[in-house]
VEXBA-394590 format. One record per residue (C-alpha): residue number from 1; residue in one letter; x, y, z. Coordinates in Angstrom, 1 decimal. Last residue first. Layout:
N
<r i="NUM" aa="a" east="X" north="Y" up="Z"/>
...
END
This chain:
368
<r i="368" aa="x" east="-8.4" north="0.2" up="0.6"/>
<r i="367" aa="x" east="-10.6" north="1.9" up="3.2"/>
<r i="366" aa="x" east="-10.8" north="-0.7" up="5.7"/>
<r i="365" aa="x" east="-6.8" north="-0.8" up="5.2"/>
<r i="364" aa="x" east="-6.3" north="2.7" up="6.1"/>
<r i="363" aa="x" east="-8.1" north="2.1" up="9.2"/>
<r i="362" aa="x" east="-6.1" north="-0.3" up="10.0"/>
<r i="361" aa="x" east="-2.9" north="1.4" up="9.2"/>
<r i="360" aa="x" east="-3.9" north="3.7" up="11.4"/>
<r i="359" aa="x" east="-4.2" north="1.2" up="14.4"/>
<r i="358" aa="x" east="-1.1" north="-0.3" up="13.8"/>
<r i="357" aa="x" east="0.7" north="3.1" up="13.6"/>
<r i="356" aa="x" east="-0.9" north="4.3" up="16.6"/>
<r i="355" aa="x" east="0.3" north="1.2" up="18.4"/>
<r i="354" aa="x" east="4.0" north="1.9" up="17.1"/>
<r i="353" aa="x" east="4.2" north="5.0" up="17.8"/>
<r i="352" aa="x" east="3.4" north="4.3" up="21.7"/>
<r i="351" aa="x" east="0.8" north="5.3" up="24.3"/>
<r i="350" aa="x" east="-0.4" north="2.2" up="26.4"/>
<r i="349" aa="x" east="3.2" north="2.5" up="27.9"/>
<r i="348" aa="x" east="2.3" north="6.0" up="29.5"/>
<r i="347" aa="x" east="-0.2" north="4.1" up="32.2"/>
<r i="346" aa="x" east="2.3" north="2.0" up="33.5"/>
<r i="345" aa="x" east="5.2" north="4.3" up="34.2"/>
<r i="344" aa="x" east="2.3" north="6.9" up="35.5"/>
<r i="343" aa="x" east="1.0" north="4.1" up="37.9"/>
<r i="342" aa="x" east="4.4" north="4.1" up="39.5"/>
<r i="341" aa="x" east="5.4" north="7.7" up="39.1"/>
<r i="340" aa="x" east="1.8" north="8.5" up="41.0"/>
<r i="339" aa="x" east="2.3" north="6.3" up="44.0"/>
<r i="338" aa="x" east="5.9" north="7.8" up="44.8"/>
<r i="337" aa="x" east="4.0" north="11.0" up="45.1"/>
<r i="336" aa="x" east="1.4" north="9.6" up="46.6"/>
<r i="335" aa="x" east="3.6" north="7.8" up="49.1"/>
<r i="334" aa="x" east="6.6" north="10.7" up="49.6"/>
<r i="333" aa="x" east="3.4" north="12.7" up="50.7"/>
<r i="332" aa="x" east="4.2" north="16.9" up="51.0"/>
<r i="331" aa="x" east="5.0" north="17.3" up="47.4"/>
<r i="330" aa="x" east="1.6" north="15.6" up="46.2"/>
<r i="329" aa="x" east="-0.2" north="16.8" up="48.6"/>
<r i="328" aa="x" east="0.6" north="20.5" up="48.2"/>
<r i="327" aa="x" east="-0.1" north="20.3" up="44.4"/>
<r i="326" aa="x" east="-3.6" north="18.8" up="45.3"/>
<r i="325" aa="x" east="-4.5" north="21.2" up="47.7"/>
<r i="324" aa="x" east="-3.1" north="24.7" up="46.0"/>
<r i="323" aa="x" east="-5.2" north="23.3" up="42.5"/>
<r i="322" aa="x" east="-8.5" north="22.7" up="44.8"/>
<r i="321" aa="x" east="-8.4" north="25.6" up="46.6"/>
<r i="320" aa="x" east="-7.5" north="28.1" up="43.1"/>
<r i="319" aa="x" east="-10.6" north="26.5" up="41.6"/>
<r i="318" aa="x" east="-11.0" north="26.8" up="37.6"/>
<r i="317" aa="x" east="-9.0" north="24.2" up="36.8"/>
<r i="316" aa="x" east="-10.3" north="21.7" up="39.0"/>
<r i="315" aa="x" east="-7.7" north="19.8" up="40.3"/>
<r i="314" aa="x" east="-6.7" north="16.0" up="39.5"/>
<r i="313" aa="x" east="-3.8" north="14.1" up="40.9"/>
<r i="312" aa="x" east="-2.6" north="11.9" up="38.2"/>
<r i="311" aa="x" east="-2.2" north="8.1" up="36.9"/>
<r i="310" aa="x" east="-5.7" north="7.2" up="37.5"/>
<r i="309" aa="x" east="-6.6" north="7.9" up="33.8"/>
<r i="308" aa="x" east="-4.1" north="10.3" up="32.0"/>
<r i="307" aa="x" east="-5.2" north="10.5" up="28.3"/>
<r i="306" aa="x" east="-9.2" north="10.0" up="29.1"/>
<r i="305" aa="x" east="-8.7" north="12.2" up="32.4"/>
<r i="304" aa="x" east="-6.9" north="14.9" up="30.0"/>
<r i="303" aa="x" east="-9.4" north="14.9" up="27.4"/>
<r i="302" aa="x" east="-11.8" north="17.8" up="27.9"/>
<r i="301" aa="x" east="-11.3" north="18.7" up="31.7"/>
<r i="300" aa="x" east="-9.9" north="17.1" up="35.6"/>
<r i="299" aa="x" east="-6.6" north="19.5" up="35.0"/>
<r i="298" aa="x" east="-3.5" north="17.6" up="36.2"/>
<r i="297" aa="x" east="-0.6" north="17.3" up="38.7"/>
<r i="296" aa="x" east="1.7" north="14.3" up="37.5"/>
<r i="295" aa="x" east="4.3" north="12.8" up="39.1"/>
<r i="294" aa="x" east="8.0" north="12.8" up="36.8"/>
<r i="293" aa="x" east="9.2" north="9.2" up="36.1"/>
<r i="292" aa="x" east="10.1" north="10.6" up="32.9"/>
<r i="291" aa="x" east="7.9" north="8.1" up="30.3"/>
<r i="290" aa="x" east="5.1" north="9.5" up="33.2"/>
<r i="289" aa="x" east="6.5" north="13.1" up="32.4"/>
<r i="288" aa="x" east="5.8" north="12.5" up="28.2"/>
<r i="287" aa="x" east="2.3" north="10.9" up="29.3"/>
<r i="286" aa="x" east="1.5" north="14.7" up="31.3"/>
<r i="285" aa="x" east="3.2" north="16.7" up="28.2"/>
<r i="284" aa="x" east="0.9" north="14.6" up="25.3"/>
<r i="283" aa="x" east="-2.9" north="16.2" up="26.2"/>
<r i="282" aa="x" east="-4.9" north="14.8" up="23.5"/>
<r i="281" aa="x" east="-7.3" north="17.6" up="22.2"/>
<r i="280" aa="x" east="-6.5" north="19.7" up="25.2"/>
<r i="279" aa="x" east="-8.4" north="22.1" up="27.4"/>
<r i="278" aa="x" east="-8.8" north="24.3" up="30.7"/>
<r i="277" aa="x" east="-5.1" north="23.4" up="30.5"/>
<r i="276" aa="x" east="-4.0" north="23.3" up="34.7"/>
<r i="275" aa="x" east="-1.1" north="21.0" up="33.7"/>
<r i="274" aa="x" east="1.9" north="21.0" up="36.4"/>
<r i="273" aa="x" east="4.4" north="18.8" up="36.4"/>
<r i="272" aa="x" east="6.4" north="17.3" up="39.4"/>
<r i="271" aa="x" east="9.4" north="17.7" up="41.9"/>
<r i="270" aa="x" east="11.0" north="18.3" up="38.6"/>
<r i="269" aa="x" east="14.5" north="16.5" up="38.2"/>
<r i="268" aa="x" east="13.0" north="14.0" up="35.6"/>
<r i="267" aa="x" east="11.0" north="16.6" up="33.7"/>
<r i="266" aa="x" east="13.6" north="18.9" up="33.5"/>
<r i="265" aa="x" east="15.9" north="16.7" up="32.1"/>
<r i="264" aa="x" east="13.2" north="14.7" up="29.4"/>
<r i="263" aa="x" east="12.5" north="18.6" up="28.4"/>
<r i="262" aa="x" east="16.9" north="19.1" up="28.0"/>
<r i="261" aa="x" east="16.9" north="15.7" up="25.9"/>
<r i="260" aa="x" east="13.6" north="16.7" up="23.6"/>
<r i="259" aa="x" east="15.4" north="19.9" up="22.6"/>
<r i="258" aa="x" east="15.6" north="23.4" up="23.8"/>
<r i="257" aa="x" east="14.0" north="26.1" up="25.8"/>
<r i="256" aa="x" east="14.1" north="27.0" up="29.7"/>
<r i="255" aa="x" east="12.1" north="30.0" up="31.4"/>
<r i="254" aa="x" east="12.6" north="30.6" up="35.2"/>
<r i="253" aa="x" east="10.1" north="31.8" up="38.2"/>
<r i="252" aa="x" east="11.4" north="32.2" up="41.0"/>
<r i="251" aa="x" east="14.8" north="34.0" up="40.4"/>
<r i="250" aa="x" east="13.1" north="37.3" up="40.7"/>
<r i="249" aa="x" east="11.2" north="36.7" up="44.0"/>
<r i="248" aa="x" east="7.4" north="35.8" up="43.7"/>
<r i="247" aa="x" east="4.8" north="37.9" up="45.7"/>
<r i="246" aa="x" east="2.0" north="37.8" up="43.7"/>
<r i="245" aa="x" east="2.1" north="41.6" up="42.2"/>
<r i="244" aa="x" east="5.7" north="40.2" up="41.0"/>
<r i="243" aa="x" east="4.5" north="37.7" up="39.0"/>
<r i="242" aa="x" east="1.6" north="39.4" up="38.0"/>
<r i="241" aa="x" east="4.5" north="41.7" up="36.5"/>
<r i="240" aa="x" east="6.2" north="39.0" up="34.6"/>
<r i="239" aa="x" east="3.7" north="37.6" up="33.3"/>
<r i="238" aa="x" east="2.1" north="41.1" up="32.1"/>
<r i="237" aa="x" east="5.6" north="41.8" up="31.1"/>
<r i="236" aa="x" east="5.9" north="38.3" up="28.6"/>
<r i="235" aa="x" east="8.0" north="35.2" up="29.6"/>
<r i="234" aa="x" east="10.1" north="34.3" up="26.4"/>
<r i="233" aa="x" east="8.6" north="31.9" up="24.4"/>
<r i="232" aa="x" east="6.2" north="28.9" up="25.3"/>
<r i="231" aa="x" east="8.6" north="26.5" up="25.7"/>
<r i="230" aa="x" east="9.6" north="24.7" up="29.1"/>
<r i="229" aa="x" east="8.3" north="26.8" up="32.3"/>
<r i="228" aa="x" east="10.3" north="26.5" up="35.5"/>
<r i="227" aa="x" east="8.7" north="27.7" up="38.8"/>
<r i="226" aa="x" east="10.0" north="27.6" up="41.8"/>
<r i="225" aa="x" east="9.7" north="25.9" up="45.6"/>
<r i="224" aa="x" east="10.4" north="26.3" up="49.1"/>
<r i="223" aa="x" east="8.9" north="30.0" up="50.3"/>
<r i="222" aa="x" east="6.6" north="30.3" up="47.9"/>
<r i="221" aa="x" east="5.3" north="26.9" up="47.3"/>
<r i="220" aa="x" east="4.9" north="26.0" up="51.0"/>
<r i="219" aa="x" east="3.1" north="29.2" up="51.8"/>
<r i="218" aa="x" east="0.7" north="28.6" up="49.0"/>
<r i="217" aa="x" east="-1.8" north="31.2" up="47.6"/>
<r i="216" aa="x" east="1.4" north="32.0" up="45.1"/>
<r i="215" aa="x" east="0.9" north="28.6" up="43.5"/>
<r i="214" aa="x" east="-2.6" north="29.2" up="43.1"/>
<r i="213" aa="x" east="-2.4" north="32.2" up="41.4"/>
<r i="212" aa="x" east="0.5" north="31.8" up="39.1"/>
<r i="211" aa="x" east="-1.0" north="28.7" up="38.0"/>
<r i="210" aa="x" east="-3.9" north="30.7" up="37.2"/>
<r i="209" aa="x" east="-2.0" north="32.9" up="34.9"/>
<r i="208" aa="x" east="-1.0" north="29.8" up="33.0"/>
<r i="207" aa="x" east="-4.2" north="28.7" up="32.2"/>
<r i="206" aa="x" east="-3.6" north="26.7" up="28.7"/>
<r i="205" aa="x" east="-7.2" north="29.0" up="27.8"/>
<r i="204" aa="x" east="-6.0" north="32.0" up="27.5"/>
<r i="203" aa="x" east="-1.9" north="32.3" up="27.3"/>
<r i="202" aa="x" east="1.2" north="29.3" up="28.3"/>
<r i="201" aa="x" east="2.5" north="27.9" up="25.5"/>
<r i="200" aa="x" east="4.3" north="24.5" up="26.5"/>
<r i="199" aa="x" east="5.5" north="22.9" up="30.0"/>
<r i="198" aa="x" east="4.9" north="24.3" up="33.4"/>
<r i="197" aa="x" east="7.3" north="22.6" up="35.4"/>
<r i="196" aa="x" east="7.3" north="22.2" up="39.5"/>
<r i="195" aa="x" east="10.9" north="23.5" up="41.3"/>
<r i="194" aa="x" east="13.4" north="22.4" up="44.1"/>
<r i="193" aa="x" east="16.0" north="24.5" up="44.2"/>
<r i="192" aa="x" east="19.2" north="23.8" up="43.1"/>
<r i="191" aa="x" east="18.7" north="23.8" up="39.3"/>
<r i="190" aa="x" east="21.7" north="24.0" up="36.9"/>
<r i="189" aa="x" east="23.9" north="21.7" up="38.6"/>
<r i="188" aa="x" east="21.0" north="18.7" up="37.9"/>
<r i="187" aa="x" east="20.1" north="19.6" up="34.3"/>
<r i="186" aa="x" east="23.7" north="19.7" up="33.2"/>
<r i="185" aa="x" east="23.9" north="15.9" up="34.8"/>
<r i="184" aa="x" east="21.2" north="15.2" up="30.9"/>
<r i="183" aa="x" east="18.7" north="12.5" up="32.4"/>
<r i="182" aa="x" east="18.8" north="9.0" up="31.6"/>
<r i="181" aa="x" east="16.5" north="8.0" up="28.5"/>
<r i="180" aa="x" east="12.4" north="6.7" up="28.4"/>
<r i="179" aa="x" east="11.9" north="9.9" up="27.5"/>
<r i="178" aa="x" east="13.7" north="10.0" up="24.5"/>
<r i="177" aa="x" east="11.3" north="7.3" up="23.3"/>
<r i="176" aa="x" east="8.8" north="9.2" up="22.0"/>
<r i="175" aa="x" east="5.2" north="8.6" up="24.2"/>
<r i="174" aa="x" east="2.1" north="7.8" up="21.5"/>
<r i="173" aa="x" east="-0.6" north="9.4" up="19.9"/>
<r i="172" aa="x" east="-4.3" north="8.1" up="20.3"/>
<r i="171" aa="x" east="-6.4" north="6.8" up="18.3"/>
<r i="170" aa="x" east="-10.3" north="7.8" up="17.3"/>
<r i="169" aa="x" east="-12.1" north="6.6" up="14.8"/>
<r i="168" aa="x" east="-14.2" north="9.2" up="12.2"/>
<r i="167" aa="x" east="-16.3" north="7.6" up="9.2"/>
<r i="166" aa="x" east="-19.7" north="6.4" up="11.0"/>
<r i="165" aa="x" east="-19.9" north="9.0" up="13.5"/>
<r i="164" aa="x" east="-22.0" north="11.5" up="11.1"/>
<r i="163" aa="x" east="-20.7" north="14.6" up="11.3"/>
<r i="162" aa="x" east="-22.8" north="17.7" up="12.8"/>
<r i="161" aa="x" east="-19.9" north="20.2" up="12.9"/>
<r i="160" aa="x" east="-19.7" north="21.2" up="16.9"/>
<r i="159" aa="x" east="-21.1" north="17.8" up="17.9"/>
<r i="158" aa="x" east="-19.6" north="15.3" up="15.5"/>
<r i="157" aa="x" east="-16.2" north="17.6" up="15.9"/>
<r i="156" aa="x" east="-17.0" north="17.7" up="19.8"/>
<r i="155" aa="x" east="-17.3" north="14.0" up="20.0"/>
<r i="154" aa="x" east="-14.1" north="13.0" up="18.3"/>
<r i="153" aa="x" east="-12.4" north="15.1" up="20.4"/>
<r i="152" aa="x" east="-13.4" north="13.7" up="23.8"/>
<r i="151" aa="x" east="-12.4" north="10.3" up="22.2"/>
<r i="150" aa="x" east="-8.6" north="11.3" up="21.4"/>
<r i="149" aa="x" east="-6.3" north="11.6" up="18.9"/>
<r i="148" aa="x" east="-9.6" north="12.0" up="16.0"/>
<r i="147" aa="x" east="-9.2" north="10.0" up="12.9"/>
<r i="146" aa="x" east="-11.6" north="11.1" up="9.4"/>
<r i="145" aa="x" east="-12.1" north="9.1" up="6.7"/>
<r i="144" aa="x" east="-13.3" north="9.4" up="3.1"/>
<r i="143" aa="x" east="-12.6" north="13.5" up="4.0"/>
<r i="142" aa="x" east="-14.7" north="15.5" up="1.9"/>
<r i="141" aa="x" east="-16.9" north="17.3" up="5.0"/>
<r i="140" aa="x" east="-13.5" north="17.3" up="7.1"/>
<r i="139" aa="x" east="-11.6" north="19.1" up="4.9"/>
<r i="138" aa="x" east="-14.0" north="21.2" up="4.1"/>
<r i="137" aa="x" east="-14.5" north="21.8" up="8.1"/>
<r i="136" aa="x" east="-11.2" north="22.1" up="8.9"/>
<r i="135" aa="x" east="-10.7" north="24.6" up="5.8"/>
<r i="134" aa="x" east="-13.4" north="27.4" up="7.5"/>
<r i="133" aa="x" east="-12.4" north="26.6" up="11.7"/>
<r i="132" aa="x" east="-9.1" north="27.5" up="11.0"/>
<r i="131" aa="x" east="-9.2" north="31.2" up="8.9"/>
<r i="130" aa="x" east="-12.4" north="30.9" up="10.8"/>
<r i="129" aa="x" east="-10.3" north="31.1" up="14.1"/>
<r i="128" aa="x" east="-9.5" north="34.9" up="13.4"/>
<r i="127" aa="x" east="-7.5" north="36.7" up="15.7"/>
<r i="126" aa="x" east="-7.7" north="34.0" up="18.2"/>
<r i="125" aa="x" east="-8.9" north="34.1" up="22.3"/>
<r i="124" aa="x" east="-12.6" north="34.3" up="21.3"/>
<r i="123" aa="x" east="-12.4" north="31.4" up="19.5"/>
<r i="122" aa="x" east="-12.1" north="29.6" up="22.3"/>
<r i="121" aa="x" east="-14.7" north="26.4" up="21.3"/>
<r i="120" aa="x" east="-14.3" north="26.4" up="17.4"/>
<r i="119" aa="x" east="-10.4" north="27.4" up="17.4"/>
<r i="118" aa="x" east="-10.3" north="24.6" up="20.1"/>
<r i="117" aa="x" east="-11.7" north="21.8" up="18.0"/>
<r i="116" aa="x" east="-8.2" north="19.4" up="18.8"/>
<r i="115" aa="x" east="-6.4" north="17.1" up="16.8"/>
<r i="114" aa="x" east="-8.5" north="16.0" up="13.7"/>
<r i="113" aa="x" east="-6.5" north="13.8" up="11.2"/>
<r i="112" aa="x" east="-7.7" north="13.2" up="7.9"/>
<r i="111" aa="x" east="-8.1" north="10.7" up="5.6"/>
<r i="110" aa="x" east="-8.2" north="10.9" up="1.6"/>
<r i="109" aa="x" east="-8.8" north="7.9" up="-0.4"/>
<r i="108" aa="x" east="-6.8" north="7.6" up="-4.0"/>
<r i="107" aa="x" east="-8.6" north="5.8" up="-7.2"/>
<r i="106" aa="x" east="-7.6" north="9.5" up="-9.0"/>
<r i="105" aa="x" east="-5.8" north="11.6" up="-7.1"/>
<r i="104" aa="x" east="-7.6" north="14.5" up="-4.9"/>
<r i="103" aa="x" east="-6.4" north="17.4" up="-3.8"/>
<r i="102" aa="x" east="-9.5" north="20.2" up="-2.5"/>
<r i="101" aa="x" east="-8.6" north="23.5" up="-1.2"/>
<r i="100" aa="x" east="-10.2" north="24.3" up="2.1"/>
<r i="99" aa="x" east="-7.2" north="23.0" up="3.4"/>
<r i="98" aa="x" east="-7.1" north="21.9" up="7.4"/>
<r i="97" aa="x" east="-3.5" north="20.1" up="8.7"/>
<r i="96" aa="x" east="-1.8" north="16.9" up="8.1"/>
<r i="95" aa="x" east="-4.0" north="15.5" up="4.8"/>
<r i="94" aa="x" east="-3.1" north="11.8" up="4.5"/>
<r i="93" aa="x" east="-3.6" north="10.6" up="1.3"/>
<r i="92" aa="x" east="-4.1" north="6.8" up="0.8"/>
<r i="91" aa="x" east="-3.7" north="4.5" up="-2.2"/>
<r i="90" aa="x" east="-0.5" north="6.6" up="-3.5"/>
<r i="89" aa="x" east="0.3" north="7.2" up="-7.1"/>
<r i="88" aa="x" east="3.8" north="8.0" up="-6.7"/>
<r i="87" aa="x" east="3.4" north="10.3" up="-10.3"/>
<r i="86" aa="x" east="0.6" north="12.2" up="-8.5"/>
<r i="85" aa="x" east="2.9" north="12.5" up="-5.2"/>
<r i="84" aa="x" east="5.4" north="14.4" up="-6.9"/>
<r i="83" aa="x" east="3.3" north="16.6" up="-8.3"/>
<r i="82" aa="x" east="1.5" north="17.6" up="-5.7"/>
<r i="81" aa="x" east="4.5" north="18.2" up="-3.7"/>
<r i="80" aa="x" east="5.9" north="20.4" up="-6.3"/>
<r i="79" aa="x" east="2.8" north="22.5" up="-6.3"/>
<r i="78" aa="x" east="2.3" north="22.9" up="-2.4"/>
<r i="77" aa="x" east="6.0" north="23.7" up="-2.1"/>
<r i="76" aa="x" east="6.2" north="26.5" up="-5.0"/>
<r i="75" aa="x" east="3.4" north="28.9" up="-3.1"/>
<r i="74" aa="x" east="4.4" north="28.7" up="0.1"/>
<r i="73" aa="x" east="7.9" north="28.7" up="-0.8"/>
<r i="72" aa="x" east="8.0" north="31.9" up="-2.6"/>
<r i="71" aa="x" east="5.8" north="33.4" up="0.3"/>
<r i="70" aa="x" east="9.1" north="32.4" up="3.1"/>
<r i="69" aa="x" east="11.5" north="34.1" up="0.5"/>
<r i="68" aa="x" east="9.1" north="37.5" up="-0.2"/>
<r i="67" aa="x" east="9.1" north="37.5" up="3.8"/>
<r i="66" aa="x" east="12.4" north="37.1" up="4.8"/>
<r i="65" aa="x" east="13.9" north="33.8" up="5.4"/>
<r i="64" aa="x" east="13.1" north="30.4" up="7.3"/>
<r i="63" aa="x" east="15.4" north="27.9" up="6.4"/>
<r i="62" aa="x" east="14.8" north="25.6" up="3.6"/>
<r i="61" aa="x" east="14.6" north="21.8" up="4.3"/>
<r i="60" aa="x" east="14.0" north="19.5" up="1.8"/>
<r i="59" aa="x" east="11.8" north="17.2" up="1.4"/>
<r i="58" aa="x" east="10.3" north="14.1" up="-1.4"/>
<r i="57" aa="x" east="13.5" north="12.8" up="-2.0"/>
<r i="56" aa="x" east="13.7" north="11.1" up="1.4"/>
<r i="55" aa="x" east="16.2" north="10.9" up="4.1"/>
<r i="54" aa="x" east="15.1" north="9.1" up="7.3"/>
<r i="53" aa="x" east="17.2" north="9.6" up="10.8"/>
<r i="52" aa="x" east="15.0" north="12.5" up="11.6"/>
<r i="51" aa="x" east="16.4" north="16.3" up="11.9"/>
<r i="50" aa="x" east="14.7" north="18.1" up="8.3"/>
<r i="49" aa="x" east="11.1" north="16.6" up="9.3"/>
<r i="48" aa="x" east="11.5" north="17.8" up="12.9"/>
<r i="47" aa="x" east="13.2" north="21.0" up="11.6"/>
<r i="46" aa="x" east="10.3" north="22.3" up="9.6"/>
<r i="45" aa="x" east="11.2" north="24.6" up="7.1"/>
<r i="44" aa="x" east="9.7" north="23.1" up="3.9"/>
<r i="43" aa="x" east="10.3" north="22.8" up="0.1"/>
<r i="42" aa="x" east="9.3" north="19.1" up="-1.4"/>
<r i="41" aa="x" east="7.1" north="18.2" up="2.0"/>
<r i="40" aa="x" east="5.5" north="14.7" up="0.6"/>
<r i="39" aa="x" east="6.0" north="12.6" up="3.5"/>
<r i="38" aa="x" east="6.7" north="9.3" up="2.3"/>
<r i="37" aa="x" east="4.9" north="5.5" up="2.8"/>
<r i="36" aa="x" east="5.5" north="2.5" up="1.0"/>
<r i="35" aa="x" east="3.9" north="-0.6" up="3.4"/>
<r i="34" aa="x" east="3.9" north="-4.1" up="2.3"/>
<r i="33" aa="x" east="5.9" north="-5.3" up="5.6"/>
<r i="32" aa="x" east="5.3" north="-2.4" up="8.4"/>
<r i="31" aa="x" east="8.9" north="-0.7" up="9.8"/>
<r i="30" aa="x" east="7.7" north="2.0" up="7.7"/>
<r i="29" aa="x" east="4.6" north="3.0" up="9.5"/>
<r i="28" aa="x" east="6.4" north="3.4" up="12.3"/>
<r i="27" aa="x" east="8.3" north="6.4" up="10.6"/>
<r i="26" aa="x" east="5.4" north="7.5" up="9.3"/>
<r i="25" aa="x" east="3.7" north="7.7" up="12.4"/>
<r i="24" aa="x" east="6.7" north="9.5" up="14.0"/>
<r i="23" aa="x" east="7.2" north="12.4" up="11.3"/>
<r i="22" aa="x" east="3.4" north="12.8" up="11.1"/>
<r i="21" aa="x" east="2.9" north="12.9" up="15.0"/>
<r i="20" aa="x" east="6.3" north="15.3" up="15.4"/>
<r i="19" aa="x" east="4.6" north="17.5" up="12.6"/>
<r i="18" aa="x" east="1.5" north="18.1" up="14.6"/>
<r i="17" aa="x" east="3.1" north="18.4" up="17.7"/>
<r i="16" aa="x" east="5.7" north="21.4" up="17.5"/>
<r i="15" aa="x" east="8.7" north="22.5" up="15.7"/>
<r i="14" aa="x" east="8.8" north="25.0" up="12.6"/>
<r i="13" aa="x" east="5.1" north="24.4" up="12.1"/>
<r i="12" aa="x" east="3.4" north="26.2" up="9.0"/>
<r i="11" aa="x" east="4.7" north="24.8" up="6.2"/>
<r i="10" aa="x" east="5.7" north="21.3" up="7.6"/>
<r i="9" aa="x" east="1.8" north="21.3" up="8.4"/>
<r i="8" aa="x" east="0.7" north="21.4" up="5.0"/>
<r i="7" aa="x" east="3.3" north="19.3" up="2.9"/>
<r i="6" aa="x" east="1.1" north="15.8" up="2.6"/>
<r i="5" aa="x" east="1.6" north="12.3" up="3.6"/>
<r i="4" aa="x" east="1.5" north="9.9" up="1.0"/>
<r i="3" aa="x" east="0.8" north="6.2" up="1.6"/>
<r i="2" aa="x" east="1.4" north="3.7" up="-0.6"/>
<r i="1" aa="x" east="0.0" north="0.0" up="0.0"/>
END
């Protein structure tokens, strides 16, 4: 069976999720006997398709430029990839992100991947979540098959779009290996104080502010512990004033960026994670801390019980009490906390690349 991947999100992601799931399902799809897949990205600038172990003909990387550069290979990338995969003749296209644009090949199925329907539900916190919301649902609409990450997605598409349930199917992502890996020793000298991690963007509805707020309700927190925050860009003044406003000392709360090796670091030398998202469509930073023997302090909303099951301490997200309680119990009881890195080192190993290629390559095969 060929399987063509398209350009879209390598376009529009230098980093990030979307084109690590597309890179890694591919990958694992590889590994499958019968099985010709590619990831048709001719002229892109995404560095998790340019730094894999997999060379292709189908990609290369172009740095980001200036803005005539960057609109040159929007336009030429799309074309070339099109090309290339009409002459492959795949059985399957996978779409990786929302086109209202219609590409079809002749005796070819299209499927596409859903990953969250916030645009749809906050879209009061974008500029202008049609440009989304308007191509995810054409895509979706035309789509011969449809694959959520998660079941709590799947049922706000059917809900927020009206689609029947008959074409979508829901699998989850998985856990990278990295980490499952020792921790980096720079890690360890760098931090001396015991700290909790906020990891990825941090504005509207991923709730960092209330973090803030609860950590700084906590006499335990403040005087004893900081804050890290992996990703997310450079802290902004409002953080940095609130920060200030709460009572945090200068060195208290700390900003850290890099690769997969330094997160897997942070996560293992973390006293544990905190996710107070209001929502997720999958949720992959609490599994990625299980992987890291890190305990897990977790929003009860959307898709994070589904992804996390009994393997965190849950707070409501919108209740400074209940966050303050459950990080406090965590760091003050050896047991749960110990209790939680156990459960979390079985629960992440239902999520793996491998599982999610099996189960896409089913669906793929109902179609064909």
């Amino acid at each position: 069976m060929k399987i063509a991947f398209d350009q879209q999100i390598f376009l529009l992601q230098e980093y990030g999720g979307i084109s690590r799931y597309v890179c890694e399902l591919q990958k694992s799809l590889a590994k499958f006997e019968n099985v010709d897949s590619e990831i048709f990205a001719y002229l892109h600038t995404n560095k998790n398709l340019k730094y894999r172990k997999v060379r292709s003909k189908y990609n290369f990387y172009f740095s980001p430029g200036n803005f005539i550069k960057n609109k040159i290979i929007q336009y030429v990338s799309p074309r070339l990839s099109r090309l290339a995969m009409q002459k492959f003749k795949p059985k399957i296209i996978h779409e990786t992100y929302y086109s209202a644009e219609p590409f079809k090949i002749k005796n070819a199925y299209n499927v596409l991947t859903v990953y969250d329907m916030i645009h749809e539900l906050y879209s009061q916190e974008f500029q202008n979540s049609r440009k989304t919301t308007d191509p995810k649902k054409a895509a979706a609409y035309r789509a011969d098959h449809i694959i959520c990450i998660s079941d709590n997605t799947r049922r706000e598409l059917i809900n927020i779009f009206g689609l029947s349930q008959n074409n979508i199917s829901v699998v989850h992502l998985g856990v990278d290996a990295t980490f499952w890996a020792e921790p980096s020793v720079i890690i360890r000298e760098i931090f001396n104080r015991p700290f909790l991690l906020f990891v990825g963007k941090r504005e509207g509805y991923k709730n960092f502010n209330f973090f803030l707020r609860a950590f700084a309700s906590s006499r335990l927190l403040m005087s004893e512990f900081d804050i890290v925050c992996f990703g997310g860009g450079l802290f902004t003044e409002c953080e940095l004033t609130m920060a200030k406003s709460l009572g945090l000392q200068p060195n208290q709360l700390r900003n850290r960026s890099g690769a997969d090796t330094e997160l897997r670091g942070l996560y293992h030398h973390a006293h544990a994670l905190v996710y107070p998202s209001l929502h997720e469509g999958f949720g992959l930073p609490p599994l990625e801390a299980m992987a890291a023997q890190c305990p897990v302090i977790v929003s009860n909303q959307s898709s994070l019980p589904e992804i996390v099951g009994d393997a965190g301490q849950y707070f409501d997200p919108n209740d400074i009490e209940s966050a303050r309680s459950a990080i406090e119990l965590v760091l003050t009881s050896k047991k749960i906390s110990q209790q939680l890195i156990e459960l979390g080192k079985q629960r992440c190993r239902q999520f793996t690349w491998e599982k999610c290629a099996t189960e896409t390559l089913e669906i793929y095969n109902r179609l064909n």
